[in-house]
N, C-alpha and C positions, 0 to 999 in steps of 0.2 A: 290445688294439688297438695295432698299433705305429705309434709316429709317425716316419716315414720322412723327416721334413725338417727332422732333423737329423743323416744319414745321408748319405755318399758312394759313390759306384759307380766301381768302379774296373774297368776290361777291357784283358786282357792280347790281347796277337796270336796271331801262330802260323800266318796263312796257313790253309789252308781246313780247319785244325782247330779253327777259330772257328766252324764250326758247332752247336760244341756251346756257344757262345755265343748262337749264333741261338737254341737250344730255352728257354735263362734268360732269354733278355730276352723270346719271345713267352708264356712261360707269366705274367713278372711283367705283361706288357699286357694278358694276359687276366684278372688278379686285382687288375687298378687299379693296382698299387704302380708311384710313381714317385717321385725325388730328384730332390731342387735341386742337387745337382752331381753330374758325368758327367764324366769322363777316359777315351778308351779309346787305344789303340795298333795301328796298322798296321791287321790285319784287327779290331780292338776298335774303332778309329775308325770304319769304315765299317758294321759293325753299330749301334755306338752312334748312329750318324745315323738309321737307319729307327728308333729304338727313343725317340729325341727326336721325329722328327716323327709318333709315333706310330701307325704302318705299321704294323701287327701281317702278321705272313709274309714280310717284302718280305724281309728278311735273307734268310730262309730260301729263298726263290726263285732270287734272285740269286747264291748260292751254290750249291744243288744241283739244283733245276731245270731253271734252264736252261744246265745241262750238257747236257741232253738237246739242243738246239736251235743253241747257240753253242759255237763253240770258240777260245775267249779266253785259252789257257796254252800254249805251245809254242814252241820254238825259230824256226818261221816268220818270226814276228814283230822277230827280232834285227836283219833287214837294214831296214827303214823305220824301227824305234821305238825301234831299240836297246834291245829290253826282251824276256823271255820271257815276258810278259801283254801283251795286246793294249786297253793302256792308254787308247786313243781310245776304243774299244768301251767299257770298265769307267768311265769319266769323263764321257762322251760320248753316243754313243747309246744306253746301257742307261737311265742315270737321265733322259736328255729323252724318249726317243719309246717304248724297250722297257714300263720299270716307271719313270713318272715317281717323282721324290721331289718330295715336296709342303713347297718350301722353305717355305710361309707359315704352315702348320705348325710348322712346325721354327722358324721365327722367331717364333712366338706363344707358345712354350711356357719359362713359365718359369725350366727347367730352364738351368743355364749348362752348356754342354757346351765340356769342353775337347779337342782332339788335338796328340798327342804326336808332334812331329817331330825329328831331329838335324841342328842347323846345321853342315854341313861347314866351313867355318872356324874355328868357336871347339872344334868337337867335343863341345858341348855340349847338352843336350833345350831343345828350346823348346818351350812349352805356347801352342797358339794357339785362339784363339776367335772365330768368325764367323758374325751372324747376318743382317746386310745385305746382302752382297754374295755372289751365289749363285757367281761366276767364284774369287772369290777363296776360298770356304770349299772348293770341288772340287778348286783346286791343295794344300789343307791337304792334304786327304785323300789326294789323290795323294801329295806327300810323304810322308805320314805312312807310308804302304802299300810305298814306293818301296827293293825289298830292295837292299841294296847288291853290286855285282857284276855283275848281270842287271836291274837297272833304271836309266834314266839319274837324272842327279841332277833336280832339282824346284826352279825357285827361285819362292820366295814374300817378296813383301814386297822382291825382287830380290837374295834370300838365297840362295846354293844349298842347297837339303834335300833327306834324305833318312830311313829311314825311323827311326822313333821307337824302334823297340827296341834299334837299337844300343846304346844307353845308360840307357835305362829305360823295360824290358818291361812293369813293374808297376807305374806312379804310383802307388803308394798314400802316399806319402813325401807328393808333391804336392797331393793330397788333405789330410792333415791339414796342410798349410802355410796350404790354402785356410779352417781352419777346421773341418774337418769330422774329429771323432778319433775317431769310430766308421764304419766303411765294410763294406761288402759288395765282397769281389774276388772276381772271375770268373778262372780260371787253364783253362789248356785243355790242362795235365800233370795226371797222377795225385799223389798224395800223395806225397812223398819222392825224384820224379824231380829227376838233376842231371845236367845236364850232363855224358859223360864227356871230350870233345873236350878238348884242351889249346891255351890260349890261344897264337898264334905271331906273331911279328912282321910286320907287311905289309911289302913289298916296297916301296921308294921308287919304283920305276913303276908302282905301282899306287896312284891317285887322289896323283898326285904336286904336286897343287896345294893339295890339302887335308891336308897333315902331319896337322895335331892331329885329325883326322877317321883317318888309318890310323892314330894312337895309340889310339881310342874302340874300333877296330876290332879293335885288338891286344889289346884287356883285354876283350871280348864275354861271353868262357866263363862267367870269372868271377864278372864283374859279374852276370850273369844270375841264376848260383849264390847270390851275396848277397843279391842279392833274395828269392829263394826261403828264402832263413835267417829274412831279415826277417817274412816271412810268416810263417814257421812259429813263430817267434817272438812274435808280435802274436797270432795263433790262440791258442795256448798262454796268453797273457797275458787272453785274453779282447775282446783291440781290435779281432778283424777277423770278421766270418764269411767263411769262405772256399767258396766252390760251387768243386767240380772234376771233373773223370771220376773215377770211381770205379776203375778198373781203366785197367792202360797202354794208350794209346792207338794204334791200329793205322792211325789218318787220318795222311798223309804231308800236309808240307805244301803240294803241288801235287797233290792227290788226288783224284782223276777216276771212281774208283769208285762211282757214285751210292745204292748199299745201303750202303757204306760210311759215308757221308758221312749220309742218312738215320739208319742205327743213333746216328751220337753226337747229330745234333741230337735224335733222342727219347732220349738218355741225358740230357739239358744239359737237356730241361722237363723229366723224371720227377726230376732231382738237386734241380732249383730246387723243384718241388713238395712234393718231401722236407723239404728245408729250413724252407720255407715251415707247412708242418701241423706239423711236430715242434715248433714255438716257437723254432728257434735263433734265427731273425731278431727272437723280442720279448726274446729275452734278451742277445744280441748291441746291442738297443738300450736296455736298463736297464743296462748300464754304467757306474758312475760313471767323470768325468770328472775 
């Protein structure tokens, strides 16, 4: 029997290649397993939400479903929202009237759920957590989700943010800060993927008010890349389990294709199942400390 609470979840983004996040976290709702602490990032946040208030599908709807019905990605939206997501609809009417999220849930449940945003002024991640204030936990989300370039900035707290991966995709660093040195990360690359893009300097009119935010944006590639060491690293070491597509992934990040999108969330429950009947996850948690 594994004891999962003393165990962190960590989830990476990727935009709507987090549905093969959806398939990990509805297969663990369906097998009971749940942690006392939660960090996700960008699309990791907005899944780790249904997966706190224990939604089991909702991820999974809200991302590929109703593609079928809604069209909430597309240049359209550039002239009212300044954004290429039609972020009223995704903050707005999907979680109050479409697919409620059931805040009292989500507030009852003793999980601490963190999301990862980057404060454009210090260019630094801030880790925020809200379970009272249902206006204020949706600007998290929003920030946290909010790409830079194509989505406006997000101020919370009367902060400007934006989205958390700029500076750290992977909290799993954050996670054992919280206490927790054994974790489960959710990655939504295949094994061994790097970045090949090379890091370039932003342009001073571009987010010309936030310097040390185009500096966070100038080292991206990199930074990403380190993380992915980190991981592979901690794996190797025995400190992390790591769930991932098993094969390169062919879901773009604004990916509209709905078999597409269908094929990885059922590759994300079959990996998690995998995981889960082989023993990584009780041996992953006999670790010494």
């Amino acid at each position: 029997m594994v004891d999962y609470s003393k165990m962190g979840l960590v989830l990476e983004g990727g935009g709507m290649r987090g549905v093969f996040t959806c398939g990990v976290l509805d297969y663990f709702m369906d097998s009971g397993i749940e942690f006392p602490y939660v960090v996700g990032v960008s699309a990791g946040a907005l899944n780790g939400l249904s997966f706190v208030s224990g939604q089991r599908g909702r991820a999974r709807y809200s991302n590929i479903e109703i593609l079928r019905d809604y069209k909430f990605i597309g240049l359209r939206f550039l002239p009212r929202q300044h954004s290429i997501l039609n972020q009223d609809f995704m903050f707005g009417e999907l979680p109050e009237k479409i697919l409620p999220f059931d805040f009292e849930a989500y507030g009852n449940n003793p999980t601490f759920f963190e999301m990862v945003t980057t404060n454009c002024l210090s260019g630094k991640a801030c880790y925020l957590h809200e379970e009272k204030n249902y206006v204020r936990m949706m600007k998290i989300a929003k920030a946290s989700s909010s790409l830079p370039y194509v989505c406006p900035v997000v101020f919370v707290d009367r902060v400007p943010m934006l989205d958390g991966g700029i500076v750290d995709s992977i909290p799993v660093v954050r996670s054992m800060e919280q206490g927790y040195e054994k974790n489960v990360v959710v990655l939504t690359r295949h094994k061994g993927y790097r970045k090949t893009e090379k890091d370039v300097k932003i342009p001073r009119f571009i987010y010309n008010r936030f310097p040390k935010l185009r500096v966070a944006l100038s080292h991206r590639c990199s930074c990403y890349n380190e993380q992915l060491d980190l991981i592979e690293r901690l794996e190797n070491e025995g400190k992390v389990l790591v769930i991932r597509p098993e094969k390169p992934v062919e879901v773009g990040r604004m990916e509209r294709n709905i078999n597409k999108l269908i094929e990885l969330y059922e590759e994300g429950y079959s990996c998690a199942k995998k995981m889960v009947e082989s023993g990584f996850l009780a041996k992953c948690n006999r670790v010494d400390t």
